[in-house]
Structures are given as C-alpha cells and as structure tokens.
N, CA, C and O atoms as a printed pandas DataFrame, in Angstrom:
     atom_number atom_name residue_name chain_id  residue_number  x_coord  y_coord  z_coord
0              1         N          UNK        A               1  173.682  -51.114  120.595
1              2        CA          UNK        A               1  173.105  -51.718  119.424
2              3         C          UNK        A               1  172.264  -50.706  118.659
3              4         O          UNK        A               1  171.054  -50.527  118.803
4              5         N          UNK        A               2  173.181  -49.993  117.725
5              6        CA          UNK        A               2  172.400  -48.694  116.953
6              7         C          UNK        A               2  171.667  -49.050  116.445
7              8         O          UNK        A               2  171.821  -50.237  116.732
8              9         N          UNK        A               3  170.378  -49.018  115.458
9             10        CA          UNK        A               3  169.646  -49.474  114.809
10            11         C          UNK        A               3  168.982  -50.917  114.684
11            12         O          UNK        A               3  168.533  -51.382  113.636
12            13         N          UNK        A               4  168.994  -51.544  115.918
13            14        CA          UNK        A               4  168.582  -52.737  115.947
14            15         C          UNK        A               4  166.567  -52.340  115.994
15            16         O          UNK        A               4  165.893  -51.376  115.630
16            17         N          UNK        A               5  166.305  -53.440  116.525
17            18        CA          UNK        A               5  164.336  -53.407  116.468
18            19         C          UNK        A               5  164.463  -54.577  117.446
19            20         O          UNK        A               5  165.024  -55.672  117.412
20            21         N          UNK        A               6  163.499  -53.708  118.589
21            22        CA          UNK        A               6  163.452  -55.044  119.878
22            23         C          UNK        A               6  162.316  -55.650  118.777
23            24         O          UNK        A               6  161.767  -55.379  117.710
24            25         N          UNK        A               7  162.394  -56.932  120.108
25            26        CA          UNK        A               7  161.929  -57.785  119.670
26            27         C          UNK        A               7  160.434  -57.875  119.341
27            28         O          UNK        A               7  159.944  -58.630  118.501
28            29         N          UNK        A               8  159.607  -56.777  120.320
29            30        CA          UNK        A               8  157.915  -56.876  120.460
30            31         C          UNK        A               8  157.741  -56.140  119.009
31            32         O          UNK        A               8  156.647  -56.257  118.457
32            33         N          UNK        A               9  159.054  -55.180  118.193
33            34        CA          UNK        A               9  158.473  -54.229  117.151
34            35         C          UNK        A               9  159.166  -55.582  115.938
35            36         O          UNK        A               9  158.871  -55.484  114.747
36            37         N          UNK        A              10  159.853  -56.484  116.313
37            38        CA          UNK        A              10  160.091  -57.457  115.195
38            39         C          UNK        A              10  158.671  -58.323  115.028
39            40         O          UNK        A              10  157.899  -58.543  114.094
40            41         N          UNK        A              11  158.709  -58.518  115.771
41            42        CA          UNK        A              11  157.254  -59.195  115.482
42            43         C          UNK        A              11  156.514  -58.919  114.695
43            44         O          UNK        A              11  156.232  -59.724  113.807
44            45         N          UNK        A              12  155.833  -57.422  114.772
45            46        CA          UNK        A              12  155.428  -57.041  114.464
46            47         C          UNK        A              12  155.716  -56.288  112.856
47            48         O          UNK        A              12  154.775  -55.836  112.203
48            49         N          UNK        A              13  156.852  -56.253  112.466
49            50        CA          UNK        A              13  157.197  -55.951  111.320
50            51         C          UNK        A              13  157.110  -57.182  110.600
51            52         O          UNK        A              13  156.561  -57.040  109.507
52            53         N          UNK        A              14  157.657  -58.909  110.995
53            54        CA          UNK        A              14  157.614  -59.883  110.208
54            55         C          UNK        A              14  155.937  -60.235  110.257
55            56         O          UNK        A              14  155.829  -61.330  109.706
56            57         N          UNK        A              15  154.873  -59.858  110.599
57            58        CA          UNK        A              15  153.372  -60.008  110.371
58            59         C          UNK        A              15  152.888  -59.303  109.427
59            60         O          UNK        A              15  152.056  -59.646  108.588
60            61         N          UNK        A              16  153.740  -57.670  109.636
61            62        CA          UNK        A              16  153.302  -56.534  108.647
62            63         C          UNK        A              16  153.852  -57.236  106.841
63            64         O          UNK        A              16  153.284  -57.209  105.749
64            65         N          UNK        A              17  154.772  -57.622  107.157
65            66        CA          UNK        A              17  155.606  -58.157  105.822
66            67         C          UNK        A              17  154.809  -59.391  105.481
67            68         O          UNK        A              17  154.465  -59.683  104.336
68            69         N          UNK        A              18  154.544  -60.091  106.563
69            70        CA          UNK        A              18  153.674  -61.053  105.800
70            71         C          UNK        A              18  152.141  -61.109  105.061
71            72         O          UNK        A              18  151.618  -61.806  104.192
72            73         N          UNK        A              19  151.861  -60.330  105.644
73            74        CA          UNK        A              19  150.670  -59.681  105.281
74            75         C          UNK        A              19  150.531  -58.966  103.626
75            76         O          UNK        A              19  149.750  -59.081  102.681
76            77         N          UNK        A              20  151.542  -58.333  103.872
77            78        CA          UNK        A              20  151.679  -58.127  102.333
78            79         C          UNK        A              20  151.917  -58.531  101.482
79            80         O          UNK        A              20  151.549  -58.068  100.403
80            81         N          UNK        A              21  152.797  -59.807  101.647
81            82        CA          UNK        A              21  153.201  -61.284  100.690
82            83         C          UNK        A              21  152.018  -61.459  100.116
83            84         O          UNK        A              21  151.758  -61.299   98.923
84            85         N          UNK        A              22  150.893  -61.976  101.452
85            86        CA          UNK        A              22  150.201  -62.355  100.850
86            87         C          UNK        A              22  148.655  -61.825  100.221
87            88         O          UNK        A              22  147.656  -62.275   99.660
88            89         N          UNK        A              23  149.188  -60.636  100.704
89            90        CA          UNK        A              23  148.082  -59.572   99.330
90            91         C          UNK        A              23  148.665  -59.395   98.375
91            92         O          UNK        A              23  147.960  -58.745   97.604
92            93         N          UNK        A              24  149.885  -59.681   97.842
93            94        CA          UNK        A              24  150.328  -59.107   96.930
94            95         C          UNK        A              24  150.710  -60.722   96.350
95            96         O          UNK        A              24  151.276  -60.580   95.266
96            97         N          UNK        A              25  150.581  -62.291   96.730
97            98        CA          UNK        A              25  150.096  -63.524   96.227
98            99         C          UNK        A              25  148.739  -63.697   95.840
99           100         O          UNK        A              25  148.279  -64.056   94.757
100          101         N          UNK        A              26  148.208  -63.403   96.833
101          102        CA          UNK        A              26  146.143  -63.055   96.378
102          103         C          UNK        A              26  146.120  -61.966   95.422
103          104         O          UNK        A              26  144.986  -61.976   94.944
104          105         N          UNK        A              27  146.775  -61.067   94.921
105          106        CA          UNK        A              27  146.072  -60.090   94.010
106          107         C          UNK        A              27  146.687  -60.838   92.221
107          108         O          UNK        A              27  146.275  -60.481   91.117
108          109         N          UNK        A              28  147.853  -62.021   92.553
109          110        CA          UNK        A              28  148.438  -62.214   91.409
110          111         C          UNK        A              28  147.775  -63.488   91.072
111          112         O          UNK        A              28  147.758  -63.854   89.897
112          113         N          UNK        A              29  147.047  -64.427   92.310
113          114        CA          UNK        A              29  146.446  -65.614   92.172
114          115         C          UNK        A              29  145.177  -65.102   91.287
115          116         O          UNK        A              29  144.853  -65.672   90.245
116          117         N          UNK        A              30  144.417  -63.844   91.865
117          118        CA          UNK        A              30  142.951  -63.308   91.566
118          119         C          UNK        A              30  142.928  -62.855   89.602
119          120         O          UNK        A              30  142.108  -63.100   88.717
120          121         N          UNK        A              31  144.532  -61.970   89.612
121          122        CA          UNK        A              31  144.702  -62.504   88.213
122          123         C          UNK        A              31  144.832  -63.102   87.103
123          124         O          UNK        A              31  144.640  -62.736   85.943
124          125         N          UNK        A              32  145.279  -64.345   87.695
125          126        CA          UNK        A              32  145.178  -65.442   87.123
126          127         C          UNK        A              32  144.607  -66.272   86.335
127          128         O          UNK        A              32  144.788  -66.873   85.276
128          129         N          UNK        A              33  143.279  -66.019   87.806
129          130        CA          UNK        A              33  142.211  -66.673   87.718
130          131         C          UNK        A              33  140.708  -65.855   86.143
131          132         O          UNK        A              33  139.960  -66.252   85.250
132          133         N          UNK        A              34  141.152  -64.628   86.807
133          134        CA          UNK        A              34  140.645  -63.754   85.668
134          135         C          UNK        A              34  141.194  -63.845   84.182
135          136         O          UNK        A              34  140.330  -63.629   83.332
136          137         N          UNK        A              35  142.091  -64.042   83.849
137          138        CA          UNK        A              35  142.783  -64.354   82.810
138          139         C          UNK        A              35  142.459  -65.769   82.048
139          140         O          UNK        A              35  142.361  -65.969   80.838
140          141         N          UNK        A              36  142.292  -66.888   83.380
141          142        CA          UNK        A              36  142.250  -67.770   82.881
142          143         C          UNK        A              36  140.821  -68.107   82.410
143          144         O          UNK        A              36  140.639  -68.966   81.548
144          145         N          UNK        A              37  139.652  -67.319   83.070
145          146        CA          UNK        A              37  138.892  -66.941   82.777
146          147         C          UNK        A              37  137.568  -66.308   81.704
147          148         O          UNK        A              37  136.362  -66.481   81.527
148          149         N          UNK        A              38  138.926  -65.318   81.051
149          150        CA          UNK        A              38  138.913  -64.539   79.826
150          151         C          UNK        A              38  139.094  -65.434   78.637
151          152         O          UNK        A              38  138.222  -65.634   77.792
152          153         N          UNK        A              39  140.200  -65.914   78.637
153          154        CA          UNK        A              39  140.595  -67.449   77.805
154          155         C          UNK        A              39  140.618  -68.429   77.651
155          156         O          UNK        A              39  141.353  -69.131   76.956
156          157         N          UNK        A              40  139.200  -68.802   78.754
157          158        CA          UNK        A              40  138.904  -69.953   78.364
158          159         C          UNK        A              40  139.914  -71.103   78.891
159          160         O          UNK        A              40  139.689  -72.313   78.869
160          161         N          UNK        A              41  141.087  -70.453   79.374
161          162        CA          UNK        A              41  142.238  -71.409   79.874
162          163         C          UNK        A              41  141.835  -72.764   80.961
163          164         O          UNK        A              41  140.726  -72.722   81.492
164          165         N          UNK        A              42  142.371  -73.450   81.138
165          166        CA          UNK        A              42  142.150  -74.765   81.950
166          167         C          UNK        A              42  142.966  -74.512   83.484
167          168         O          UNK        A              42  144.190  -74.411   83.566
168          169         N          UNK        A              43  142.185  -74.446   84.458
169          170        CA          UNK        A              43  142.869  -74.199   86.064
170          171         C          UNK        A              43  143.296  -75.213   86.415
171          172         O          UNK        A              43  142.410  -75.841   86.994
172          173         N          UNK        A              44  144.360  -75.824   86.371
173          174        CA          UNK        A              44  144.397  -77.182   87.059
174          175         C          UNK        A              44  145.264  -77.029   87.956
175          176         O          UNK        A              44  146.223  -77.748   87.679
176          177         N          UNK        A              45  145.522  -76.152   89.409
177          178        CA          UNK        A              45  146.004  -76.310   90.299
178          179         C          UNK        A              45  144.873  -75.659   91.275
179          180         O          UNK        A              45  144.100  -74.717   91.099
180          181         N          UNK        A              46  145.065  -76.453   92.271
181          182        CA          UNK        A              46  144.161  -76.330   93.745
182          183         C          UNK        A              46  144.254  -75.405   94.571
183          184         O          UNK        A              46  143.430  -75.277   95.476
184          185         N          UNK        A              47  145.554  -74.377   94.359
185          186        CA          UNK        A              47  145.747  -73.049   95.349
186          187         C          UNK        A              47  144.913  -72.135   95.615
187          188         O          UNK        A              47  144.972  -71.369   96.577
188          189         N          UNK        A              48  143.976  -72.174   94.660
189          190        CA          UNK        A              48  143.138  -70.862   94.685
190          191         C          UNK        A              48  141.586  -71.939   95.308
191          192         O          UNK        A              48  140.466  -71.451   95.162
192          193         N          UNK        A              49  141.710  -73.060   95.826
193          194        CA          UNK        A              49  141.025  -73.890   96.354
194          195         C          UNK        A              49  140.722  -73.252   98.040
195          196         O          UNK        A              49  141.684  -73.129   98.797
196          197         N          UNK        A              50  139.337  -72.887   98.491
197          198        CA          UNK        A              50  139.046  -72.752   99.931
198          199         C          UNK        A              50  139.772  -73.424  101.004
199          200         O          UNK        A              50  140.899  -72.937  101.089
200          201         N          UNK        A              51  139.623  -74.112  101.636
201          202        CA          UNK        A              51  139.847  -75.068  102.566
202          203         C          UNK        A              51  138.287  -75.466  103.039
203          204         O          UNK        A              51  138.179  -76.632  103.419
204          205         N          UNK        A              52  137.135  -74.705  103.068
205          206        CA          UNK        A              52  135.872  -75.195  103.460
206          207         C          UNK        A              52  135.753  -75.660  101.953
207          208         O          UNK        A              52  134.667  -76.238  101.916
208          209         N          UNK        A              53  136.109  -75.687  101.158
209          210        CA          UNK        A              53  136.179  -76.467   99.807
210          211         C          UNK        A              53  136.566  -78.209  100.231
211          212         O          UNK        A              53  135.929  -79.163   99.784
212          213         N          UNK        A              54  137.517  -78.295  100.998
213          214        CA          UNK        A              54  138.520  -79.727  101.253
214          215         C          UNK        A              54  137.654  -80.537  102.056
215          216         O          UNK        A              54  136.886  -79.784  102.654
216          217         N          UNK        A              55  137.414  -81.867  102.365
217          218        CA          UNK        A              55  137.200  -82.654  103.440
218          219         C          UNK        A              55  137.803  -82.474  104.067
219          220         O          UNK        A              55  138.931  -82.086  103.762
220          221         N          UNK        A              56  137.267  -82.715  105.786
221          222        CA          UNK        A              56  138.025  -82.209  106.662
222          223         C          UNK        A              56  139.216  -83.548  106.635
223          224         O          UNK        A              56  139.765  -83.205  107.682
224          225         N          UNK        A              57  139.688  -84.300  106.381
225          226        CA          UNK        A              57  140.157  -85.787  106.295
226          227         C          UNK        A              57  141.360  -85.412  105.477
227          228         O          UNK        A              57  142.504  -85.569  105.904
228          229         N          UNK        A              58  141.050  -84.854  104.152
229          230        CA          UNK        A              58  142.438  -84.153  103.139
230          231         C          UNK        A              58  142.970  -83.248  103.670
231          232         O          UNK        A              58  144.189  -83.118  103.553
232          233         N          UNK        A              59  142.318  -82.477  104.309
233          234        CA          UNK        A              59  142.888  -80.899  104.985
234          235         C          UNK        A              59  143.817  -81.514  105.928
235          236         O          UNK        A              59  145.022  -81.268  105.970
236          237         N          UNK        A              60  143.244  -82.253  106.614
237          238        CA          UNK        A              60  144.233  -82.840  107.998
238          239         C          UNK        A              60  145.440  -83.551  107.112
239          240         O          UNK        A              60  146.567  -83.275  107.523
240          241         N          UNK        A              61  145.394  -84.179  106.284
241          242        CA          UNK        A              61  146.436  -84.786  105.797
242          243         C          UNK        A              61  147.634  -84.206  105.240
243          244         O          UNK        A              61  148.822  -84.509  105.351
244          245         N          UNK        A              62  146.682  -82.781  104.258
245          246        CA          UNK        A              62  147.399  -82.397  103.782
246          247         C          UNK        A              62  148.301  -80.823  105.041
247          248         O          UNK        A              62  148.940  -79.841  104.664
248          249         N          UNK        A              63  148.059  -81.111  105.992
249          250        CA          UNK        A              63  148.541  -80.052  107.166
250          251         C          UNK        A              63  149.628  -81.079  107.820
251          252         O          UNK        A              63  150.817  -80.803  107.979
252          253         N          UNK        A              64  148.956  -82.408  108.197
253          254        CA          UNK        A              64  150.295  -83.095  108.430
254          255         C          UNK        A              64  151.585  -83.202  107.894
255          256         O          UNK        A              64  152.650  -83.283  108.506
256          257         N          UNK        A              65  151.251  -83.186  105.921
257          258        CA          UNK        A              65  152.445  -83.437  105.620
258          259         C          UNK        A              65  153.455  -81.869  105.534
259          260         O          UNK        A              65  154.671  -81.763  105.374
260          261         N          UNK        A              66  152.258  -80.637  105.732
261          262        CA          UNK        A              66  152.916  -79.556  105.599
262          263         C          UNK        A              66  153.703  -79.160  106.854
263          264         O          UNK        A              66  154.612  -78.329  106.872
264          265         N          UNK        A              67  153.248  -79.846  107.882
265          266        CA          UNK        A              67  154.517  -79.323  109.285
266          267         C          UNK        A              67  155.614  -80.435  109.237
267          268         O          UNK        A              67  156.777  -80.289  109.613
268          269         N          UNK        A              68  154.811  -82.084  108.480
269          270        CA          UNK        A              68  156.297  -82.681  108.425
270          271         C          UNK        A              68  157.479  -82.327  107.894
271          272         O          UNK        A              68  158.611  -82.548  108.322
272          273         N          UNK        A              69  156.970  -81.507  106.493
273          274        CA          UNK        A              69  158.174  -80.909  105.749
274          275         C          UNK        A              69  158.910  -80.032  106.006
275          276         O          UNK        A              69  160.122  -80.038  105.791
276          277         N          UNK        A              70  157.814  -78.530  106.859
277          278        CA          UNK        A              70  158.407  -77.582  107.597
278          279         C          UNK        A              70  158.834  -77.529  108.845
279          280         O          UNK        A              70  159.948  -77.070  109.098
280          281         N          UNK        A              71  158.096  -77.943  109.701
281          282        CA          UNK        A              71  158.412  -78.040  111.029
282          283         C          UNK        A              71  157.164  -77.254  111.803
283          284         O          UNK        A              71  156.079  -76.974  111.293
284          285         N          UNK        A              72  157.597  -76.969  113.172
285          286        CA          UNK        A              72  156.845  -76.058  113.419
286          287         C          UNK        A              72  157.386  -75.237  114.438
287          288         O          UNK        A              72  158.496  -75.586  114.841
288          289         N          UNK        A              73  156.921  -74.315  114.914
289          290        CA          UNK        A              73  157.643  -72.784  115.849
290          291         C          UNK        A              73  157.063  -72.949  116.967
291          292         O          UNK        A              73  155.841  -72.800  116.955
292          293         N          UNK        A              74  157.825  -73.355  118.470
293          294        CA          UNK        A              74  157.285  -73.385  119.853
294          295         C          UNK        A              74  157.255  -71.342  119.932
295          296         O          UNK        A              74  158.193  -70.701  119.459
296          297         N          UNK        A              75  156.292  -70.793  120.456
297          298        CA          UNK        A              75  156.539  -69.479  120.970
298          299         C          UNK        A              75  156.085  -69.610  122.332
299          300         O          UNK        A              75  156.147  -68.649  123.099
C-alpha cells in the first residue's frame, strides 16, 4: 500500500484540517462582523453567538437536535 497514511497519522491530519476550517470560518465570521460593524449593517444570525451566551436549557436542545440530524462517532 504505496502512499497510504496509517491510521494514528490520519487522525491526525483530519484534526490538522479541521483546525484550519475553522480558522479560516472564524477569520471570515470576524469579518463580517467588522463590516457589519463599519455599516451600520443589522446581524441577525446567532453563529457568531458564545455558547456561555445560551441558557444552558437552549444549548442542550439545540445539541440534541444537532446529533439527531448528524449522528454521532463511537471511537
């Protein structure tokens, strides 16, 4: 198996990759926000919302419906 990637360095590459998704989602959210900022624009979506922002009551709800939709990963 020429060029394959065991499994302990896959791991580790799909964390590295994710990681960067989401610096590179946080640096376009952070723009956004700056923009919307600049102009006075109206934010009306919750993404750029904490989670110590949420009741703990919505958070749970809204985590339930996010593994109902996705699922979840036994490791």
């Amino acid at each position: 198996m020429a060029g394959s990637i065991p499994a302990s360095a896959l791991k580790y590459k799909i964390m590295y990759e994710t990681l960067e998704h989401w610096k590179q989602y946080k640096q376009e959210k952070d723009l956004q926000t700056k923009i919307a900022k600049e102009f006075s624009l109206p934010v009306s979506d919750n993404s750029s919302k904490l989670v110590t922002d949420y009741a703990k009551k919505e958070f749970d709800e809204w985590m339930k419906d996010l593994i109902a939709r996705n699922g979840t990963t036994e490791y």
